[in-house]
TIVEXDO-674755 format. One line per 5 residues: number of its first residue (from 0); their letters; for each residue x negated, y, z negated of N, C-alpha, C. Coordinates in steps of 0.05 Angstrom, whole numbers, plus 5000, padded with zeros to 4 digits. Each point is the difference from the previous one (the first is absolute). Layout:
NUM> a> X,Y,Z,X,Y,Z,X,Y,Z ~ ...
END
This chain:
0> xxxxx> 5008,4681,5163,5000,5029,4994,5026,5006,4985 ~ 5003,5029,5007,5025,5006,4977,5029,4995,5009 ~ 5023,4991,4993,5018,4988,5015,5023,5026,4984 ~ 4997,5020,4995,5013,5022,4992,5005,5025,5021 ~ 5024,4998,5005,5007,5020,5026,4998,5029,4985
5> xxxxx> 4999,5013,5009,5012,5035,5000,5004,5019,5019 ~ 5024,5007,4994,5015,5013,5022,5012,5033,4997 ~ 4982,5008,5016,4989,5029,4993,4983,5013,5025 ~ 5004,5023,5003,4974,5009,5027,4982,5025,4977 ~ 4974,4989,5012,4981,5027,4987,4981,5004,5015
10> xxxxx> 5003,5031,5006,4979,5011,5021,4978,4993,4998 ~ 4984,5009,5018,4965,4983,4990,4992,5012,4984 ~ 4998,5022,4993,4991,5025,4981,5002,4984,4971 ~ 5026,4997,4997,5005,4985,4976,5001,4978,4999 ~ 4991,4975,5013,4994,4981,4995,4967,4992,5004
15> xxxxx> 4988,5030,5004,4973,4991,4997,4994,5014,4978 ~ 5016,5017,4984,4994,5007,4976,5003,4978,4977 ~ 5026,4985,5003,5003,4975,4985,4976,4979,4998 ~ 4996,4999,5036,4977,4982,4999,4965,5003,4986 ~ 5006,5024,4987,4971,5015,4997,5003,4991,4970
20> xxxxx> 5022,5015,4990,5002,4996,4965,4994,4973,5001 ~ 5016,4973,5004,4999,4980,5006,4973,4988,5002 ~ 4987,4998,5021,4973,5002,5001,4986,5006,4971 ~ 4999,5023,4994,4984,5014,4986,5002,4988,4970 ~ 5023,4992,4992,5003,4983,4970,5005,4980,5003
25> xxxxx> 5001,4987,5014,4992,4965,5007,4968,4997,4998 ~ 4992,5009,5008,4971,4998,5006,4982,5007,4974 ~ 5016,5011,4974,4995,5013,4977,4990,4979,4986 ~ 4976,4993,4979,5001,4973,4993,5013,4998,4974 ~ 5020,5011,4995,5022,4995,4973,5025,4992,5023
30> xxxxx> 4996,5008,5024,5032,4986,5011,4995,4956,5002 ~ 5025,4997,4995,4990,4965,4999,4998,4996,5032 ~ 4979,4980,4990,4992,4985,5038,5024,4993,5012 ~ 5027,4987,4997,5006,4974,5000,5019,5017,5028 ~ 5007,4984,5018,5012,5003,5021,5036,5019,4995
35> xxxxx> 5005,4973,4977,5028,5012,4991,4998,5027,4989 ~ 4981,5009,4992,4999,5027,4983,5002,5015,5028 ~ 4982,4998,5018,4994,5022,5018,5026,5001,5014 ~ 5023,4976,5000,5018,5002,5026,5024,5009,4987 ~ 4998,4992,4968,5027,5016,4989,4998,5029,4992
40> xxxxx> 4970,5010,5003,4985,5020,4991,5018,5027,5033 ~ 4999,4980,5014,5004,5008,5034,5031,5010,5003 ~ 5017,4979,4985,5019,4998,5000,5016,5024,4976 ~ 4987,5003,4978,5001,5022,4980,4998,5030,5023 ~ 4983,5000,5014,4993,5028,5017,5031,5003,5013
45> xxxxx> 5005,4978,5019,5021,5003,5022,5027,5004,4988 ~ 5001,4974,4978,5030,5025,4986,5000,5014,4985 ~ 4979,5015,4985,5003,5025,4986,4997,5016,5029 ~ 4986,5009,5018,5006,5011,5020,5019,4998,5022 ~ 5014,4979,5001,5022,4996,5016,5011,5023,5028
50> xxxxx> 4996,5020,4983,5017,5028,5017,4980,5007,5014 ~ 4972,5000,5004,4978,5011,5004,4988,5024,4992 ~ 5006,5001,4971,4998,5017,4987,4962,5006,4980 ~ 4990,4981,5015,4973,4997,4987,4987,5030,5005 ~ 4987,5016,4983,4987,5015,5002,4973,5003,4979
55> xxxxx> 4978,4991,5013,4972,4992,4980,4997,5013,4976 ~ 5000,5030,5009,4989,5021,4974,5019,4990,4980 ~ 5027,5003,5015,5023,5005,4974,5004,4966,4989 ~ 4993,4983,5012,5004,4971,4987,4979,4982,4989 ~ 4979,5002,5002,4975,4990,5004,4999,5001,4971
60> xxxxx> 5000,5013,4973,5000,4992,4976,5026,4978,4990 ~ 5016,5002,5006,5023,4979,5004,4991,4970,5002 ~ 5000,5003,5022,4993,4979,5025,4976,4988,4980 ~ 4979,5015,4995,4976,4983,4987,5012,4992,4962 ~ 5015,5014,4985,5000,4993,4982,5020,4976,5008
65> xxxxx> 5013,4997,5011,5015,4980,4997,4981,4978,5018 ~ 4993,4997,5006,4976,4976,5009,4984,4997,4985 ~ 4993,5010,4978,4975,4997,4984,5021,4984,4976 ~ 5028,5008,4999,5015,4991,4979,5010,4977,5012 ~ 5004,4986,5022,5016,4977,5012,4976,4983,5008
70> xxxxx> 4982,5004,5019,4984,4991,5013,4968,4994,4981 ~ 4994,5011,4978,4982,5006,4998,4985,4976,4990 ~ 4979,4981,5006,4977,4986,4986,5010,4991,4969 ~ 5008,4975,4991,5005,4999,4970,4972,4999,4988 ~ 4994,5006,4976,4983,5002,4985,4993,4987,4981
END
């Protein structure tokens, strides 16, 4: 599994909001299959959010353009 620490506390609130976006564009079929995508994809979430500063409405266009631009299926 992933051998990448992070060291940080986030209420459940916001780390089941992470876990949803997460979810939700992994599962997209332009995001790439590949394990490494999804765990650095994971790792992209936890330190742009670091502070626990994730909030869906206000990040969620963010969050997905930049996954569609890093992560996305080559063509």
């Amino acid at each position: 599994m992933c051998s990448y620490t992070h060291y940080g506390a986030f209420d459940p609130e916001e780390l089941g909001a992470l876990q949803s976006v997460f979810d939700e564009l992994t599962a997209q079929p332009w995001f790439a299959a590949s394990d490494e995508a999804r765990e650095s994809f994971a790792r992209y979430l936890f330190d742009t959010f670091a502070d626990a500063t994730f909030d869906p409405a206000k990040h969620r266009f963010v969050v997905e353009s930049s996954a569609r631009m890093f992560y996305a299926k080559e063509t």
